[in-house]
C-alpha positions as CSV (number, residue, x, y, z in Angstrom):
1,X,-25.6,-3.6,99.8
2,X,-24.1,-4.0,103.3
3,X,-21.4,-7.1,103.5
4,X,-20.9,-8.0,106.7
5,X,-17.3,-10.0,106.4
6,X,-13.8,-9.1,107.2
7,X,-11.1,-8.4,104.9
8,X,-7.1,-8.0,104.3
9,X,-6.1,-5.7,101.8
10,X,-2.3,-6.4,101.3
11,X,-1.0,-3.4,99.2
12,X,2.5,-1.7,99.5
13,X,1.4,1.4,97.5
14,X,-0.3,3.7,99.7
15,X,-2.8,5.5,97.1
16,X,-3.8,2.1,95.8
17,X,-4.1,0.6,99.6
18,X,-6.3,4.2,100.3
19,X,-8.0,3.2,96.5
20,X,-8.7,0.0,97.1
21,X,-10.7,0.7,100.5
22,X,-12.6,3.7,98.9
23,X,-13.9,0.8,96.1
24,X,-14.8,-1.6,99.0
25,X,-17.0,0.9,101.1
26,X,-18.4,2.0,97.8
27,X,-19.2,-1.6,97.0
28,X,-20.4,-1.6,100.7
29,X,-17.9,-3.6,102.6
30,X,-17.3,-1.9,106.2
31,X,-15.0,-4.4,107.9
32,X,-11.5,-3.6,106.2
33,X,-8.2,-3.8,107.5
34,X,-4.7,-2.4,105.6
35,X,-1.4,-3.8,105.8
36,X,1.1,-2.5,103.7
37,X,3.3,-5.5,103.0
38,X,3.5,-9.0,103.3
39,X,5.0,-9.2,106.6
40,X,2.7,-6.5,108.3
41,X,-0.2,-8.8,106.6
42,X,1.3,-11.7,108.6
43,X,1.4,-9.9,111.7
44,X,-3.0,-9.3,111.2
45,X,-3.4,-13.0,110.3
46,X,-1.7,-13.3,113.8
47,X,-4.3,-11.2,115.4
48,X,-7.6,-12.8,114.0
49,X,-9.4,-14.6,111.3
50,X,-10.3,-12.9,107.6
51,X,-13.1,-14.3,105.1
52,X,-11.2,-12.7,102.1
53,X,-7.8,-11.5,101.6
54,X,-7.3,-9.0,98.6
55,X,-3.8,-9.2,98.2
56,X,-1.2,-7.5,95.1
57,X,1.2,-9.8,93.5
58,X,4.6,-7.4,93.3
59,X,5.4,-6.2,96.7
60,X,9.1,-5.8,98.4
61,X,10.1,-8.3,100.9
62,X,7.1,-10.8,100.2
63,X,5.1,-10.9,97.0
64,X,1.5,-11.7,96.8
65,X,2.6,-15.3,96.6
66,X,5.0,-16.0,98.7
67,X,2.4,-13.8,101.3
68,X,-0.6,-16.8,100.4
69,X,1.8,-19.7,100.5
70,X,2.4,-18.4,104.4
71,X,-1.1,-17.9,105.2
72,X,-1.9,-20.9,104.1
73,X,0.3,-22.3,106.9
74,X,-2.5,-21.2,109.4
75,X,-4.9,-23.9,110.0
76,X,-7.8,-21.2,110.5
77,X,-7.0,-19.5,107.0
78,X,-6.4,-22.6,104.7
79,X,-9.7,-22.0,103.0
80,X,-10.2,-18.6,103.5
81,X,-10.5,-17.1,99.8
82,X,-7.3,-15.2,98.2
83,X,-8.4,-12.8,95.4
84,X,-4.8,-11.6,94.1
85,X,-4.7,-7.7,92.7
86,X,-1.7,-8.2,89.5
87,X,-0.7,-5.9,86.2
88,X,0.4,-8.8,85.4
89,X,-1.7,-10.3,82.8
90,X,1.2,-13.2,80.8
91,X,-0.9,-16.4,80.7
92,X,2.7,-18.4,82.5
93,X,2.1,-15.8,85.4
94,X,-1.4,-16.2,85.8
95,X,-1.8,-20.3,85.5
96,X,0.9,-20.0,88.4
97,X,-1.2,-18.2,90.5
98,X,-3.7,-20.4,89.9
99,X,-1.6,-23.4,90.7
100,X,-0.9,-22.0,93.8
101,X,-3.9,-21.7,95.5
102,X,-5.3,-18.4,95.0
103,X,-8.9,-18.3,94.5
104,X,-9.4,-15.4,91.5
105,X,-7.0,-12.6,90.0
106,X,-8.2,-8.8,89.0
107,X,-5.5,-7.0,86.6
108,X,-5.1,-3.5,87.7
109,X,-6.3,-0.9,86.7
110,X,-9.4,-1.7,89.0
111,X,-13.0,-0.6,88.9
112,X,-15.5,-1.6,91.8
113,X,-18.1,-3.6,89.4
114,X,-15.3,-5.9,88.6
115,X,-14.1,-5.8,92.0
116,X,-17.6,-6.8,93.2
117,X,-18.1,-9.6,90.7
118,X,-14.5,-11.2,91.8
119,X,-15.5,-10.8,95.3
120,X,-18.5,-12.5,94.7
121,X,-16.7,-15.6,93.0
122,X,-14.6,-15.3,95.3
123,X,-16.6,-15.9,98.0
124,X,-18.8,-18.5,96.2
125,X,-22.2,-16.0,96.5
């Protein structure tokens, strides 16, 4: 299938970043764009408008939250669906997520069916 909107992949670990895009083309996603941490993510919100942002939670300098609470502050991304990438799975952790907005979880390790079906809710599809 050919999916014809733009993503954010917000991932400090390089192999998983590199992963992560390998699953999406597979899935058939064509419009991707890396950052590598929280603050470089900021800087591509900056430069345009995403329909999804897959984001991890544990990153140095800004976590996954602290990253969705700031893109939130963008008029033009308030809305725009936040699927956060977590090995975390204790039930606190993940009602706090919820609570703040995101829009689904996937707990690592990650496989594209799942991917897909997250992306999908995601998306509302």
């Amino acid at each position: 299938m050919d999916y014809q909107i733009r993503i954010l992949v917000v991932e400090d670990v390089l192999t998983t970043r590199l992963f992560m895009k390998k699953i999406l083309k597979k899935i058939g996603f064509t419009n991707i764009v890396l950052a590598d941490d929280g603050d470089h993510a900021l800087i591509e919100l900056k430069r345009g408008t995403f329909d999804l942002v897959l984001c991890d939670w544990n990153m140095p300098n800004l976590s996954g939250l602290a990253f969705l609470l700031e893109m939130r502050k963008f008029e033009h991304l308030k809305n725009t669906p936040f699927l956060l990438i977590t090995s975390e799975t204790d039930k606190a952790k993940v009602m706090e997520a919820l609570g703040a907005g995101i829009s689904q979880y996937i707990v690592k390790p990650i496989n594209s069916e799942a991917l897909e079906e997250k992306i999908k809710n995601a998306m509302k599809w």
